[in-house]
C-alpha positions as CSV (number, residue, x, y, z in Angstrom):
1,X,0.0,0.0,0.0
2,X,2.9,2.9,0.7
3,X,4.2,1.9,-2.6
4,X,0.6,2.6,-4.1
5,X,0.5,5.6,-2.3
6,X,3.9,6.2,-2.9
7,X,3.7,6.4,-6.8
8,X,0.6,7.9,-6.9
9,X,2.1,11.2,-5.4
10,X,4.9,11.2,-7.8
11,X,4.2,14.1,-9.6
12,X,6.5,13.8,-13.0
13,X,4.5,10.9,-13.5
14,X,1.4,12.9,-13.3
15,X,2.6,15.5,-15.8
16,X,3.8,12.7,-18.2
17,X,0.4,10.7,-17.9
18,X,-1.6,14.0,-18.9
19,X,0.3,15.7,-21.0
20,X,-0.1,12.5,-23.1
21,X,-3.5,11.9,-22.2
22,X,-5.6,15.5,-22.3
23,X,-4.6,15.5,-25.6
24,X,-5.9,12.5,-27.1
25,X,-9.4,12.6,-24.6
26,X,-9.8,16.0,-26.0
27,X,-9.5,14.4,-29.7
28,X,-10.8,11.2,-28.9
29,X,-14.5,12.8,-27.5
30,X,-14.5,14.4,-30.9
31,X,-14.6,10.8,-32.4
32,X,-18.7,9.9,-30.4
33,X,-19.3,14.1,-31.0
34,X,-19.8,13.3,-34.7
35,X,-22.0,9.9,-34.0
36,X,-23.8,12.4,-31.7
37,X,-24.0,14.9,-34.0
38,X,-25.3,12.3,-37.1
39,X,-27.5,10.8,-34.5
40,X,-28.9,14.2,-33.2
41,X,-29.6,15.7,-37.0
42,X,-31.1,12.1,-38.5
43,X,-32.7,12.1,-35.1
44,X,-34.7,15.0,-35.5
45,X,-35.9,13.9,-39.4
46,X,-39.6,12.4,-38.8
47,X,-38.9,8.8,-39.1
48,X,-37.6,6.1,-37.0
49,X,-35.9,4.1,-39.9
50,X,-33.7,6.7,-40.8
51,X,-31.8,7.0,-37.5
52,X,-32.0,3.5,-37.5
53,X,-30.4,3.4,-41.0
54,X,-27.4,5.3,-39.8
55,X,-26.9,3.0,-36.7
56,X,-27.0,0.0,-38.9
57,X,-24.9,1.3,-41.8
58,X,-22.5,2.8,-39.4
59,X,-22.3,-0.6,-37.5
60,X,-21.9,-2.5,-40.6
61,X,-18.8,0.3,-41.7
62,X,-17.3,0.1,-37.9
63,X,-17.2,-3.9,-38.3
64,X,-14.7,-3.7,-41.2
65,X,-12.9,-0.4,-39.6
66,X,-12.6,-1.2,-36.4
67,X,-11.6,-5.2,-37.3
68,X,-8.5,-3.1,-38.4
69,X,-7.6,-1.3,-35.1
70,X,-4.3,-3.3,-34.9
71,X,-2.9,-1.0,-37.6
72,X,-2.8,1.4,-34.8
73,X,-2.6,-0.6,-31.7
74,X,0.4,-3.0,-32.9
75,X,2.0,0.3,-34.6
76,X,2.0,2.1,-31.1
77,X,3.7,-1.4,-29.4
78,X,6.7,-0.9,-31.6
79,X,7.0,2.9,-32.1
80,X,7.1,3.1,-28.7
81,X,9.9,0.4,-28.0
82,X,11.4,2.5,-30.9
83,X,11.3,5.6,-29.6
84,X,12.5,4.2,-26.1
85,X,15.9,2.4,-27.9
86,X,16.3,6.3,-29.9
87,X,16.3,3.6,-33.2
88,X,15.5,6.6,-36.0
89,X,15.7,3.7,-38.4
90,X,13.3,1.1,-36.9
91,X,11.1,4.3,-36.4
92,X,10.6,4.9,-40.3
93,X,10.1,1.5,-41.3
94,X,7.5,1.0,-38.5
95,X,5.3,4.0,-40.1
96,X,6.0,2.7,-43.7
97,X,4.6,-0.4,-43.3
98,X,1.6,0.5,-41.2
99,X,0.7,2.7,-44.2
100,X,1.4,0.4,-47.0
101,X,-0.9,-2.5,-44.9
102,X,-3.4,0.4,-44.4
103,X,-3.7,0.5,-48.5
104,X,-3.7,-3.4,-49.1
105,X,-6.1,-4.1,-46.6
106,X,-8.9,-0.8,-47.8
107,X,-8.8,-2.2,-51.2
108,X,-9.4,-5.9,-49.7
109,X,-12.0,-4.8,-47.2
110,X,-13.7,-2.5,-50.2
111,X,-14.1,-5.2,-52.4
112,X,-15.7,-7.3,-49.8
113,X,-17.9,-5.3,-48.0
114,X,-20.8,-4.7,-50.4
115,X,-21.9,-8.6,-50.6
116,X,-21.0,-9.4,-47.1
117,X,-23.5,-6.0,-45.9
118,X,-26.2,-7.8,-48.3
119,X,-25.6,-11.1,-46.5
120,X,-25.9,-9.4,-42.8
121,X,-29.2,-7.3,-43.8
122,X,-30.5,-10.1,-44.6
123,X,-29.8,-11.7,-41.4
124,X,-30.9,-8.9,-39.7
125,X,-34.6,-8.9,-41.3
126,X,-35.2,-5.2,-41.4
127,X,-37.9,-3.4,-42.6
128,X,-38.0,-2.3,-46.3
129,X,-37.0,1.3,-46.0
130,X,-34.3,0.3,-43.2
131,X,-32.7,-2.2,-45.7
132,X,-32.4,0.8,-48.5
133,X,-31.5,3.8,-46.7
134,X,-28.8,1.3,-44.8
135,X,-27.2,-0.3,-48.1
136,X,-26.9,3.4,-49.4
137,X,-25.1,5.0,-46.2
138,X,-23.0,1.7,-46.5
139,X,-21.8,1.6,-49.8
140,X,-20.8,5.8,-49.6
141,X,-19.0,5.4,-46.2
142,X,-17.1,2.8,-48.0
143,X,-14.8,5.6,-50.0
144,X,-13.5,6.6,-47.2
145,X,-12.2,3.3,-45.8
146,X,-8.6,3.4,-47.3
147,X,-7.9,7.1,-45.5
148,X,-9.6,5.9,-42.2
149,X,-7.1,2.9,-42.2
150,X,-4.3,4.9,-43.0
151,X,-5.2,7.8,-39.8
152,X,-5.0,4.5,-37.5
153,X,-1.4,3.7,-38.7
154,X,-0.5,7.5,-38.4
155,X,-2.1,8.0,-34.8
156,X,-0.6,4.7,-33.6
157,X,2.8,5.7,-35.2
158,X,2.5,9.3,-32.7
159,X,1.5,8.0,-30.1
160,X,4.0,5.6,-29.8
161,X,6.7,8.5,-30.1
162,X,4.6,10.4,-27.4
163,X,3.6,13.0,-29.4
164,X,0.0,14.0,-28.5
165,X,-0.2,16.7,-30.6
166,X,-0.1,15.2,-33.7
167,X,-3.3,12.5,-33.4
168,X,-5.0,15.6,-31.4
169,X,-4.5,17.0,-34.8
170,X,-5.5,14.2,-37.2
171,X,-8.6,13.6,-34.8
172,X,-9.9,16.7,-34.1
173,X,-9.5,17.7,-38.0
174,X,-11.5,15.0,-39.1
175,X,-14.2,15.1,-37.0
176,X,-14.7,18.5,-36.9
177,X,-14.8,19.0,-40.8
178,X,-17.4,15.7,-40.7
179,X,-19.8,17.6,-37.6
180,X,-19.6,21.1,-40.0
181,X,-20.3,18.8,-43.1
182,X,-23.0,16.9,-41.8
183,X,-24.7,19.7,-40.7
184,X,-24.7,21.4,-44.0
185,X,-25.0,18.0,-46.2
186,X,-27.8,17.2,-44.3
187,X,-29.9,20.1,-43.1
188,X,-28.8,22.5,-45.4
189,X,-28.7,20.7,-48.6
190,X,-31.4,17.8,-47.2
191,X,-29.0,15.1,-48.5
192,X,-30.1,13.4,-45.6
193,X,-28.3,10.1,-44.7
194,X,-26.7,9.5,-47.5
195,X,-25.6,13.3,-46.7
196,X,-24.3,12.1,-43.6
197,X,-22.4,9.4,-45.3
198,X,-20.5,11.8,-47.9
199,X,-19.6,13.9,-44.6
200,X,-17.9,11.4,-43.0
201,X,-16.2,10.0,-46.7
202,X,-14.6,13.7,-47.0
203,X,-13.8,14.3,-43.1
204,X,-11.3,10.9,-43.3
205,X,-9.8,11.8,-45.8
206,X,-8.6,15.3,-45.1
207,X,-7.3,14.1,-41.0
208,X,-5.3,11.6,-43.5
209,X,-3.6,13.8,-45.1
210,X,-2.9,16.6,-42.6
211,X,-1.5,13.1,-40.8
212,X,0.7,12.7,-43.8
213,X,2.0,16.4,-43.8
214,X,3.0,15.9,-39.8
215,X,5.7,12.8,-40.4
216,X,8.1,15.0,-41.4
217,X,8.8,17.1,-38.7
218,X,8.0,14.6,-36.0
219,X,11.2,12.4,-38.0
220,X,13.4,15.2,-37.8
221,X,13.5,14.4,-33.4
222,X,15.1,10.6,-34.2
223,X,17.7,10.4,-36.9
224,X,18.0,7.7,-39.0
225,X,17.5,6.4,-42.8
226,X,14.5,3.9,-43.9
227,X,16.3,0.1,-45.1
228,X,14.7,-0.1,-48.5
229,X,16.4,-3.6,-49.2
230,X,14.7,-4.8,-45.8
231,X,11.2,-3.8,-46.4
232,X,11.5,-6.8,-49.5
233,X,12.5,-9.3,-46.6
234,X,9.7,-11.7,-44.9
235,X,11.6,-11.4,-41.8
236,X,11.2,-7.3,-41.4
237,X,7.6,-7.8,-41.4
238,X,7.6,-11.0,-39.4
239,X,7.1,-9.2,-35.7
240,X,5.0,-6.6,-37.1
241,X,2.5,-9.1,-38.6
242,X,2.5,-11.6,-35.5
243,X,1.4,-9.1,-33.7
244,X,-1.3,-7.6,-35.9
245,X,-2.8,-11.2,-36.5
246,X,-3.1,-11.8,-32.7
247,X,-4.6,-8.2,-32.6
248,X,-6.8,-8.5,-35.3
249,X,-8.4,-11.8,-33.9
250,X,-9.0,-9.8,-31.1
251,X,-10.4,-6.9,-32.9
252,X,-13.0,-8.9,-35.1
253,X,-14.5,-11.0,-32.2
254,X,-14.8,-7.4,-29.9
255,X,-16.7,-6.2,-32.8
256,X,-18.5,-9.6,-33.6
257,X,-19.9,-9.3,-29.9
258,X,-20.9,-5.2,-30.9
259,X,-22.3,-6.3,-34.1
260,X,-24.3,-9.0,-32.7
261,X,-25.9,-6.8,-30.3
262,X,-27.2,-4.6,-33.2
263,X,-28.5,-7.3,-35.1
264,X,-30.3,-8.8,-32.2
265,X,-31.4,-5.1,-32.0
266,X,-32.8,-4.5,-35.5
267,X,-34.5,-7.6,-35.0
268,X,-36.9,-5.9,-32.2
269,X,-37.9,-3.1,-34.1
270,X,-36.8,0.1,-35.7
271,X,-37.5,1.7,-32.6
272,X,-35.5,-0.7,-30.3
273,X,-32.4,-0.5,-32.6
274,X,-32.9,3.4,-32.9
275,X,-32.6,3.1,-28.8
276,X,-29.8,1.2,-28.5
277,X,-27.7,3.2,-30.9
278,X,-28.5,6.3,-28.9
279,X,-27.8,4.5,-25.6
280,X,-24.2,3.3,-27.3
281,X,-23.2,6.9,-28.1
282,X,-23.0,7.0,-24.7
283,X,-20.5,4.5,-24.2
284,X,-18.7,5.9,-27.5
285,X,-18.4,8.8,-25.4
286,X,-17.2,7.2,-22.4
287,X,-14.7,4.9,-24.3
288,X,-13.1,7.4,-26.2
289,X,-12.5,9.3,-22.8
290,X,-11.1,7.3,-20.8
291,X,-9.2,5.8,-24.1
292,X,-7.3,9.1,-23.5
293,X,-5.6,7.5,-20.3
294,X,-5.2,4.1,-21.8
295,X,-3.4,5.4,-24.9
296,X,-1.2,7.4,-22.5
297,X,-0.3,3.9,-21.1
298,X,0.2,2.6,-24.1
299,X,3.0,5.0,-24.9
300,X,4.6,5.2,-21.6
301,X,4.3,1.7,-20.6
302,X,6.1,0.9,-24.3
303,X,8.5,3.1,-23.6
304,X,9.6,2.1,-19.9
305,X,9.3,-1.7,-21.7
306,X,11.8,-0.6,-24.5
307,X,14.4,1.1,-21.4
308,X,13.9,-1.5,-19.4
309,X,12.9,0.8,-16.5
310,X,10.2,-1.1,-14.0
311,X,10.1,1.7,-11.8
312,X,8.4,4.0,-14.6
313,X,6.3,0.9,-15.6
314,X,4.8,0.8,-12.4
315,X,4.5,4.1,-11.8
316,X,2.5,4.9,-14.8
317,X,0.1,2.3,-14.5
318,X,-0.6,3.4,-10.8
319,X,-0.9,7.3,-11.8
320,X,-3.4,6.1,-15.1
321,X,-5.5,3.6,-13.0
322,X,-6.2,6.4,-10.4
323,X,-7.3,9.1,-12.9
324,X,-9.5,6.3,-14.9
325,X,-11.7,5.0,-11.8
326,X,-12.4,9.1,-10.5
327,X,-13.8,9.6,-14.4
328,X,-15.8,6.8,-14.6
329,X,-17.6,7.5,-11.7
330,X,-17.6,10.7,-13.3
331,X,-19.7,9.2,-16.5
332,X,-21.9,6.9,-13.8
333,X,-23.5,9.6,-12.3
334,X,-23.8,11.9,-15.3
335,X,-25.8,8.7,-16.6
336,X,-27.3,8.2,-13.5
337,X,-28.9,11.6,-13.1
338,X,-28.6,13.1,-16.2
339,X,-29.2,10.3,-18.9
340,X,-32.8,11.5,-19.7
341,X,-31.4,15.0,-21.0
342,X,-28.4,12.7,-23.3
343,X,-31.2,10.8,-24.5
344,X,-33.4,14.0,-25.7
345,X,-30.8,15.4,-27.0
346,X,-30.2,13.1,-29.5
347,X,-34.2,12.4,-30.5
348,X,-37.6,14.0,-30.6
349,X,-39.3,10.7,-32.0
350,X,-40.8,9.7,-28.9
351,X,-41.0,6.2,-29.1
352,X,-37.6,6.1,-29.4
353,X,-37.0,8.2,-26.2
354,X,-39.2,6.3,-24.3
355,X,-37.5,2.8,-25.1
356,X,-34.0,4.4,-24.6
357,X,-35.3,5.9,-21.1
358,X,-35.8,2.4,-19.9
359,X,-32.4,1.2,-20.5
360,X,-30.5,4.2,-19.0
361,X,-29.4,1.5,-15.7
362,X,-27.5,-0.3,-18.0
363,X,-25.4,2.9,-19.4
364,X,-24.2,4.3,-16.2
365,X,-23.2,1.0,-15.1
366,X,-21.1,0.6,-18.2
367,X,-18.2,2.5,-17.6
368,X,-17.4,1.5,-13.6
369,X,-17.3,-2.5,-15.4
370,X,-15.4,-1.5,-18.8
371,X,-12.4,0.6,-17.2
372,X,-10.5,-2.3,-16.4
373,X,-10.5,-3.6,-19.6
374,X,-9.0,-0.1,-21.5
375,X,-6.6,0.1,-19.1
376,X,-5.4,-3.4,-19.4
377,X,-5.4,-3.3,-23.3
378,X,-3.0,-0.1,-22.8
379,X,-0.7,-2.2,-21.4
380,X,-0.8,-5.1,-23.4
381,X,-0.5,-3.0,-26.5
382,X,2.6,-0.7,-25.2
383,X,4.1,-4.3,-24.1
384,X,3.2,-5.8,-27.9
385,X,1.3,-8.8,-25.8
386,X,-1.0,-9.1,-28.4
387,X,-0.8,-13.4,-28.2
388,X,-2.6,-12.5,-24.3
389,X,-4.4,-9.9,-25.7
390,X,-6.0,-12.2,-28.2
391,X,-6.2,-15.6,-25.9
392,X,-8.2,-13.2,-23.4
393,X,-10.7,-12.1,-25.9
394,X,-11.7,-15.5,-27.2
395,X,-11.4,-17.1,-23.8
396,X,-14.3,-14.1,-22.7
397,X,-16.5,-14.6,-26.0
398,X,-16.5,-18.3,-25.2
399,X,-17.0,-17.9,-21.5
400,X,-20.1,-15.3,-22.2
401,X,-21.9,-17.6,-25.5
402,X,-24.1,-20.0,-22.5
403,X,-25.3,-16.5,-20.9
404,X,-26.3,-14.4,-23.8
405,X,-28.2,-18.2,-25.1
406,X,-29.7,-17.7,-21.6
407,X,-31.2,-14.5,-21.6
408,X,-32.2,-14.5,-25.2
409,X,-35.6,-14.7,-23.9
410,X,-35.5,-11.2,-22.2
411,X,-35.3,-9.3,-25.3
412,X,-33.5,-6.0,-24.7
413,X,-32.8,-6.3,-21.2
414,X,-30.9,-9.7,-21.7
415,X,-28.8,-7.9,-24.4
416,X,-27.6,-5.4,-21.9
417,X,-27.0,-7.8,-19.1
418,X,-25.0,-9.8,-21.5
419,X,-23.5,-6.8,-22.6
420,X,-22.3,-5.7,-19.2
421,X,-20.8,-9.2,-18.6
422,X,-18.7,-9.2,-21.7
423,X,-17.2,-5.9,-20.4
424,X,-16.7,-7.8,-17.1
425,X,-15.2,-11.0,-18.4
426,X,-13.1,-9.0,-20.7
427,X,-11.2,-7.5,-17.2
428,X,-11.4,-10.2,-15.7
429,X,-9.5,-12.4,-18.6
430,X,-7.0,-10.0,-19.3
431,X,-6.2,-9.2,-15.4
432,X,-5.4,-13.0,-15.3
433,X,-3.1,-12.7,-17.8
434,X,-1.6,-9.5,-16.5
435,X,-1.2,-11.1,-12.6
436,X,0.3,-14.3,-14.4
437,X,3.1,-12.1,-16.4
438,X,3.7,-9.9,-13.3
439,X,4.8,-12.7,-11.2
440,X,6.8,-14.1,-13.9
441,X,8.7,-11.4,-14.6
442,X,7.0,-11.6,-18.3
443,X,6.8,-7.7,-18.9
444,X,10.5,-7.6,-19.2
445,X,11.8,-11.4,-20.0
446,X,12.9,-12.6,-23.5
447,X,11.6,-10.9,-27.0
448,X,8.0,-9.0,-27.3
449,X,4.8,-11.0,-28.6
């Protein structure tokens, strides 16, 4: 306990946590402002299917996009390490092959997503209109695929040189051009959600390329020259890919378990989809908050990894873990109290409202049970753990399958229980694997996963 209390008072740890993590909350909240924002102006349009539309199309773009969050996650593992050795060289070729698997997999993952979309509406059973107006938003978000793949390998690249600045950049950028756009696309031009679509297409791509523009000076801090002759060699890409398999395995089944919950949504009514979208802003918001401190864990945790320095490992996590638990009681009791007023916000169709109103319980117990579970993938992911990472996912999807068959029967509610003990398996799982590397000595022995 004194050495708890110990490094939480350790000030330079403090400044190093936040001036990494304010930041990327700032520009991570951006990222659920603009689902906010699509769901507050399709919200207000007069019919139910149209929000709905967005929160299906969305979820079916989200799948593919966020299936490829190891181009940033296994990207920040080895910058990080980089950046810790001073290794200008490894730095470059890191970034360059982020990018260049950012291209090959948008033009895979575009050329596959228009029949597998038709093959999950139809397992979905929406209504008519719900089907249309979601294939259209789909197939236009779908342009924007190959920039929003390449931000992930930029921000991950950044972050792993802890330099904030640069993804607060990227982030805000795009999602502030995609809120203005939206606005005008749809309300001004009544584009509607197609117009939402085309706002989103345009935003990626221009917090892509201002991501591009910001390499250059960020290179100049760590000499070094890219090893052309290396990138054509299997073994270059070896650790890189490892870990982005393990990573990506994990990725798809946390979305397959997202996913699931929207097409066991649509399947109770446009209303009952519409509800749950709005309620799942909510932990958007949440996520992408406390995200901020986990990315901040990610980078310092690499770093102390790649000097070897268990003192700063330590240290940071205690600092991060502090700040997380005060704001997700934070986020609880705004829920709690003030979930009603999130909910309006969003919606004047009232059967939606009143369906959303009924699950607000479930929200504010959401981020007290998910902390964990950010927290812990920071570390795994500045540690390049991504075989644990990975084994702890599956291990929680196949521990929750005989409770979510179980409460099938209680329509909605049993979807947000079984939500709520994902989250809690997920900490759980990975806080087994993190107690079993900790008294091993695993952080430090032998090469990275």
């Amino acid at each position: 306990m004194s050495n708890l209390i110990a490094d939480w008072r350790d000030r330079p740890t403090h400044r190093r946590v936040w001036a990494l993590a304010a930041p990327m909350i700032l520009s991570n909240i951006s990222v659920p402002l603009v689902a906010l924002v699509d769901s507050t102006v399709i919200g207000h349009l007069p019919h139910a299917h149209q929000l709905g539309a967005v929160a299906v199309g969305a979820s079916l773009y989200t799948f593919l996009a966020w299936a490829m969050g190891f181009l940033r996650m296994g990207t920040t593992g080895f910058a990080a390490q980089a950046a810790g050795r001073g290794d200008g060289a490894a730095l470059r070729q890191i970034l360059l092959q982020g990018l260049l698997l950012a291209m090959g997999l948008a033009i895979v993952l575009g050329t596959l997503g228009v029949p597998l979309s038709g093959v999950a509406l139809h397992f979905m059973q929406p209504s008519a209109e719900l089907d249309q107006l979601t294939r259209e938003f789909f197939h236009t978000r779908l342009f924007g695929l190959p920039a929003a793949l390449a931000s992930y390998a930029l921000v991950g690249w950044f972050l792993g040189t802890q330099n904030a600045r640069a993804p607060l950049a990227i982030l805000l950028s795009t999602n502030l051009v995609n809120i203005a756009l939206n606005l005008w696309f749809v309300l001004g031009l009544e584009w509607g959600v197609v117009g939402a679509a085309r706002a989103s297409v345009i935003a990626e791509w221009t917090g892509a390329l201002i991501g591009l523009l910001m390499t250059r000076n960020a290179l100049r801090a760590y000499p070094g020259h890219i090893a052309w002759a290396a990138l054509a060699l299997w073994q270059s890409w070896r650790p890189l890919l490892a870990v982005n398999r393990d990573i990506f395995i994990r990725s798809l089944a946390l979305q397959s378990v997202f996913f699931l919950i929207t097409v066991q949504g649509a399947r109770l009514g446009d209303a009952t989809v519409a509800a749950n979208a709005l309620l799942l802003n909510g932990l958007l918001l949440t996520a992408h908050a406390l995200d901020g401190l986990a990315h901040a864990v990610e980078a310092l945790c690499g770093h102390a990894i790649g000097a070897r320095d268990r003192e700063a490992l330590r240290r940071s996590l205690v600092v991060a873990c502090g700040w997380s638990l005060l704001a997700s009681l934070g986020f609880a009791v705004l829920f709690l109290f003030a979930g009603h007023l999130f909910i309006e916000m969003q919606t004047n169709i009232q059967s939606v409202r009143d369906t959303a109103f009924i699950y607000l319980p479930y929200l504010a117990a959401l981020p007290l049970i998910a902390v964990w579970s950010y927290l812990l993938d920071g570390l795994f992911i500045g540690a390049t753990r991504a075989r644990e990472m990975r084994n702890g996912m599956l291990l929680t999807v196949i521990l929750l399958l005989p409770f979510a068959w179980a409460l099938q029967g209680l329509g909605n509610h049993g979807l947000w229980i079984t939500f709520l003990l994902f989250m809690l398996l997920r900490s759980l799982t990975l806080g087994a694997f993190a107690w079993y590397l900790h008294k091993n000595d695993g952080w430090f022995a032998g090469k990275a996963h």
